[in-house]
Backbone as a ProteinNet text record, in pm:
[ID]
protein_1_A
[PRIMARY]
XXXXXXXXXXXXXXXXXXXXXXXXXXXXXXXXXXXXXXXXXXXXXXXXXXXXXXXXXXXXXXXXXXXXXXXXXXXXXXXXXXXXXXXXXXXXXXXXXXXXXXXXXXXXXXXXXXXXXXXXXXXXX
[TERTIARY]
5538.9	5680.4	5757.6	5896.9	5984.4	6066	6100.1	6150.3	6267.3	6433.6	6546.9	6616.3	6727.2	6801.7	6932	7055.8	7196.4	7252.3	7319.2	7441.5	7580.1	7676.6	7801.5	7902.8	7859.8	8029.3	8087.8	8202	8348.3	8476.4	8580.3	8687.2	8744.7	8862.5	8875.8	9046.7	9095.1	9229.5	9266.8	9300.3	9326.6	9333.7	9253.7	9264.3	9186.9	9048.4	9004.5	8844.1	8758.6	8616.5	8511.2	8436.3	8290.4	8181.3	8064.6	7951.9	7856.9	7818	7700.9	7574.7	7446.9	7306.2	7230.5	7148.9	7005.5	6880.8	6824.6	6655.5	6554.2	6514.7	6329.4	6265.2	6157.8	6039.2	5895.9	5830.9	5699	5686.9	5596.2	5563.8	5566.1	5654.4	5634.9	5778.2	5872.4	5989.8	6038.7	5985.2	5997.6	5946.2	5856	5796.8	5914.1	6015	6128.3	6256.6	6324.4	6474.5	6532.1	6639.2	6703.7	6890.8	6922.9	7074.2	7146.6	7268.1	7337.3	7409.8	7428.8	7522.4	7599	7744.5	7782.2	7851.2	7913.7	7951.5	8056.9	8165.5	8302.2	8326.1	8371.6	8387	8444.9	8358.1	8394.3	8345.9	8300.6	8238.4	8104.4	8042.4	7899	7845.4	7770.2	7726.5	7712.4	7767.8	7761.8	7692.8	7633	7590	7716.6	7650.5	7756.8	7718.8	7566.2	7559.8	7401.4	7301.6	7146.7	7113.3	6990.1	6971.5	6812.2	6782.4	6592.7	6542.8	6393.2	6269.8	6314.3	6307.6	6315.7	6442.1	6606.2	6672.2	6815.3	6745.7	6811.6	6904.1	6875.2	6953.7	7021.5	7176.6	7216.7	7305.4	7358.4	7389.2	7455.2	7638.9	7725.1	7790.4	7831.9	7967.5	8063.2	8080.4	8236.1	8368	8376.7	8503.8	8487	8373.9	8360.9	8347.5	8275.6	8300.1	8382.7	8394.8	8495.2	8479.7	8476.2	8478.1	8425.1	8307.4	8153.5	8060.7	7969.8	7860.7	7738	7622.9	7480.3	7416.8	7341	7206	7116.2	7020.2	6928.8	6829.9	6804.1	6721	6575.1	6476.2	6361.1	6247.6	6316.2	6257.6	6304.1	6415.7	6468	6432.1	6383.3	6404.2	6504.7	6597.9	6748.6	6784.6	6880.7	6968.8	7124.2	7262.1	7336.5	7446.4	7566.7	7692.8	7845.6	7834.6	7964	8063.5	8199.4	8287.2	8439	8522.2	8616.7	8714.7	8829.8	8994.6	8964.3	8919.6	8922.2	9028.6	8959.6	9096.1	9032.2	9163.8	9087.7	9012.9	9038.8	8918.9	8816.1	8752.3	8605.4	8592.1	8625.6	8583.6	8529.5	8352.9	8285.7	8165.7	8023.4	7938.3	7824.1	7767.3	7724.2	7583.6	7489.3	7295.4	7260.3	7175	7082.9	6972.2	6874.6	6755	6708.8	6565.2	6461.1	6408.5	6376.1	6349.5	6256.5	6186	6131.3	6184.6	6325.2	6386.4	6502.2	6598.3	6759.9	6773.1	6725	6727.5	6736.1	6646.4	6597.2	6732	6807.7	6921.2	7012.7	7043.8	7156.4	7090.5	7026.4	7018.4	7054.9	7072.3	7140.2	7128	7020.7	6911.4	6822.2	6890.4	6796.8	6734.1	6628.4	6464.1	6422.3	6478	6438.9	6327.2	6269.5	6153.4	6174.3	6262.4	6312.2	6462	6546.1	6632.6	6683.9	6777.1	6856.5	6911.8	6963.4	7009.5	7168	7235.3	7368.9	7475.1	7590.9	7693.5	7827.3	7851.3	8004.6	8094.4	8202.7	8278.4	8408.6	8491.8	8649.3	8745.5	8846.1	8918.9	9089.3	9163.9	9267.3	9416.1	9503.3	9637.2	9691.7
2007.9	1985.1	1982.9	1993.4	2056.3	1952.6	1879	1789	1824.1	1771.4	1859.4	1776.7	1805.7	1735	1784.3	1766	1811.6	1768.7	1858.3	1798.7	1882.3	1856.8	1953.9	1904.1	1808.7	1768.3	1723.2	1646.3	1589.3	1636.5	1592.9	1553.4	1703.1	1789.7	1927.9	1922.9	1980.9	2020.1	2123.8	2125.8	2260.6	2374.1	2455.6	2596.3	2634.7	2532.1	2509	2520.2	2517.7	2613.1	2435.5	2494	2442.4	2489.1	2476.1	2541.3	2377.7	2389.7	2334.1	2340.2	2249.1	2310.3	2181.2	2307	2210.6	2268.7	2155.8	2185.4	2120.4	2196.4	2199.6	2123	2061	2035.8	2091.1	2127.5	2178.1	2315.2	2392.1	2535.5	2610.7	2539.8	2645.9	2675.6	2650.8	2703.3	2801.3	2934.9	3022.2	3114.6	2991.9	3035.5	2956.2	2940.1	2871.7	2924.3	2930.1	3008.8	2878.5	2909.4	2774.3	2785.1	2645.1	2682.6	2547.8	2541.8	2403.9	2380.9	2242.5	2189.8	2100.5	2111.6	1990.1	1888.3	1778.4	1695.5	1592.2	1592.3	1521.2	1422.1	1322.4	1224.3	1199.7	1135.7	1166.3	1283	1376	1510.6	1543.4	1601.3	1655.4	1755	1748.9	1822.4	1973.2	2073.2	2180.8	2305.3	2360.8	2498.6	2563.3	2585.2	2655.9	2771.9	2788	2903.8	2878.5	3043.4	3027.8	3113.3	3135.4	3273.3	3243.6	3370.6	3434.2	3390.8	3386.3	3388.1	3426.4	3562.7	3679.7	3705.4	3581.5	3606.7	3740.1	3818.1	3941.1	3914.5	3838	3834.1	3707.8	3715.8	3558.8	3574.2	3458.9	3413.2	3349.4	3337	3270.1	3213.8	3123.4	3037.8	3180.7	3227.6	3283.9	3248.5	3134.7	3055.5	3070	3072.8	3033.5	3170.1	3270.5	3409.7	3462.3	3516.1	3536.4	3420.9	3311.7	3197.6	3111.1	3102.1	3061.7	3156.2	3144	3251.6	3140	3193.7	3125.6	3198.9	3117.9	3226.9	3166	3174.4	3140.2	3188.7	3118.7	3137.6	3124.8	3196.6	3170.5	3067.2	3122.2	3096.2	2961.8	2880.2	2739.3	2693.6	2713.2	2644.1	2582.8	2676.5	2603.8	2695.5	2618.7	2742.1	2660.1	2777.2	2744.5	2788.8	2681.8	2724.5	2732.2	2853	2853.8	2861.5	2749	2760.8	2779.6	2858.6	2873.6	2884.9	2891.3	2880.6	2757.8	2617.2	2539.6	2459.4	2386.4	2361.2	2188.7	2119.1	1957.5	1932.8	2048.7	2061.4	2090.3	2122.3	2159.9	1978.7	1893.7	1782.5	1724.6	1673.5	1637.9	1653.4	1578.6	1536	1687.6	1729.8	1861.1	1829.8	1931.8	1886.9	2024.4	2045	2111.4	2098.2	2203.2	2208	2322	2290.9	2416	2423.1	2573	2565.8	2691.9	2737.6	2860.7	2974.2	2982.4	3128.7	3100.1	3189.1	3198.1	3134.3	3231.9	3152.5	3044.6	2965.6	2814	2726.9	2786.7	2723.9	2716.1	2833.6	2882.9	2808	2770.8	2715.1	2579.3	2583.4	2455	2337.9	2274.9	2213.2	2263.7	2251.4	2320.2	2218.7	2262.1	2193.7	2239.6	2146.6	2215	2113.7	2170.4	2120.7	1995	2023.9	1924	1943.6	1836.5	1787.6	1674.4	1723.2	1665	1540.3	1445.7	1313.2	1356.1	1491.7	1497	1461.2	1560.6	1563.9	1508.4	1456.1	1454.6	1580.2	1631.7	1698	1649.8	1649.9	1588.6	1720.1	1700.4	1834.7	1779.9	1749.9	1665.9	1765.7	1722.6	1832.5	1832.7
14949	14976.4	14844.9	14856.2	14723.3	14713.5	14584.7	14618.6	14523	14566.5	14562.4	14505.5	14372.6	14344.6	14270.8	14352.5	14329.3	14248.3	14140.8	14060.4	14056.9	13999.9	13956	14041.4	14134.1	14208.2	14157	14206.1	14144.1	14217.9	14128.1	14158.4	14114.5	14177.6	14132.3	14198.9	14150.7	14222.9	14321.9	14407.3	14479.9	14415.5	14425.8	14368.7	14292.6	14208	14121.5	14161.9	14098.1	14086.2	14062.2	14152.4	14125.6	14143	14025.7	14070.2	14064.8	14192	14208.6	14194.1	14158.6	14150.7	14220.8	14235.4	14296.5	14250.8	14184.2	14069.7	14182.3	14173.1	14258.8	14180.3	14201.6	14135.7	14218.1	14122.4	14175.7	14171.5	14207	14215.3	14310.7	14417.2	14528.2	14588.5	14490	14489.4	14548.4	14469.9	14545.8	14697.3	14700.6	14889.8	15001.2	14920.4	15041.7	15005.8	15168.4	15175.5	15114.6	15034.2	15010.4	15035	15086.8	15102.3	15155.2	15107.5	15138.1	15264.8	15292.7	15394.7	15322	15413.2	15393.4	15502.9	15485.3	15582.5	15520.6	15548.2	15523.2	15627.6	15589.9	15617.5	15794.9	15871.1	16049.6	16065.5	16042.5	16077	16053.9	16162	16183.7	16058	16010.6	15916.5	15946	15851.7	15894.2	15755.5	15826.5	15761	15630.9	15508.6	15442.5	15399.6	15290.8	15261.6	15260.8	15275.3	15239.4	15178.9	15102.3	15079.1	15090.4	15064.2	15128.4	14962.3	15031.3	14893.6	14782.7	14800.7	14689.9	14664.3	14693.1	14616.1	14669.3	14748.9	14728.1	14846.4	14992.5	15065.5	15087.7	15147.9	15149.5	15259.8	15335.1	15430.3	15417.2	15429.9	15424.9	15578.1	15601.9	15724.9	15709.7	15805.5	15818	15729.1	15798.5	15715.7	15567.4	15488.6	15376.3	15284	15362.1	15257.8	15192	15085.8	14964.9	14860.2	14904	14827.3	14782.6	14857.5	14810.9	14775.9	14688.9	14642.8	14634.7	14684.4	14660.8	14608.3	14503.3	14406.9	14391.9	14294.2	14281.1	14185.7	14067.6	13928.4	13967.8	13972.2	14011.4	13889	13752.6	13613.6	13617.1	13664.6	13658.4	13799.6	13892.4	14003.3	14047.5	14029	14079.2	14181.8	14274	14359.5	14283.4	14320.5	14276.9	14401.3	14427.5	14505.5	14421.1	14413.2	14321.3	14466.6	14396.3	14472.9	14422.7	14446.4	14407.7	14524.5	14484.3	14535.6	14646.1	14561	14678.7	14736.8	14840.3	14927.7	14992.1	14993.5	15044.9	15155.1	15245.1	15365.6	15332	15182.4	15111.3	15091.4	15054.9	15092.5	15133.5	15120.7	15157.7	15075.1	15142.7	15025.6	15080.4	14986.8	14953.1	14939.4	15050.2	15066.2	15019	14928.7	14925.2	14996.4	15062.6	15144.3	15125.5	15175.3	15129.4	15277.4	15306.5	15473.5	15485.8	15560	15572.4	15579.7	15622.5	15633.4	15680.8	15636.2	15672	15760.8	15844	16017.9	16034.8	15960.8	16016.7	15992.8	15861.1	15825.6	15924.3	15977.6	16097.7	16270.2	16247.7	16370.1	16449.7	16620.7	16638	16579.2	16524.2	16498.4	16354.1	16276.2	16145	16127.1	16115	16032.4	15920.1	15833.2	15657.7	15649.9	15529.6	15484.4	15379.9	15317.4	15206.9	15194.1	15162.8	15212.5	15045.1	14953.5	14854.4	14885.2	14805.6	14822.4	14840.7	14865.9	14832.4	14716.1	14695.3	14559.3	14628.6	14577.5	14692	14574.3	14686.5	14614.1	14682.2	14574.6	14615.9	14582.8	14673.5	14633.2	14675.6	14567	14541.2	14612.1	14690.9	14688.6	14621.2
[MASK]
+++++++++++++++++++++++++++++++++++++++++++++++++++++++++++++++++++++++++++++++++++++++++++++++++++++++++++++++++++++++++++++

């Protein structure tokens, strides 16, 4: 199991950029899809972005394309959510997870394997 840990949130102004990360520990990093959720305050946690093993494919929310990007350094064991032109409805605290495949992310019910302590991100008007 991969054990996950987020940094880069904060306090940002409308319109203004964050990149987030999440560092793996261990060696089996790259045998897992990895990709974030988040969940704002009174609201159900929701799917934002994932991407595959090998990096090459990724999986964004509707709402969120153009403006979020997910990657992922294989040599650092990090995945990363860059976010830009944000907005105070991006508000809320930010999970990294490691899961078997895209899919697993997108589903009613995602079952990740490992699961981050969360970033909060604030996004000021």
């Amino acid at each position: 199991q991969v054990q996950l840990v987020e940094s880069g949130g904060g306090l940002v102004q409308t319109g203004g950029s964050l990149r987030l990360s999440c560092a793996a520990s261990g060696r089996t990093f790259s045998s897992y899809a990895m990709g974030w959720f988040r969940q704002a305050p009174g609201k159900e946690r929701e799917f934002v972005a994932a991407i595959n093993r090998g990096g090459y494919s990724t999986y964004a929310t509707d709402s969120l394309k153009g403006r979020f990007t997910i990657s992922r350094d294989t040599a650092k064991n990090t995945v990363y959510l860059q976010m830009n032109s944000l907005k105070p409805e991006d508000t809320a605290v930010y999970y990294c997870a490691a899961g078997a495949s895209i899919v697993a992310f997108t589903t009613t019910t995602p079952t990740m394997s490992s699961w981050g302590q969360g970033t909060q991100v604030t996004v000021s008007s």
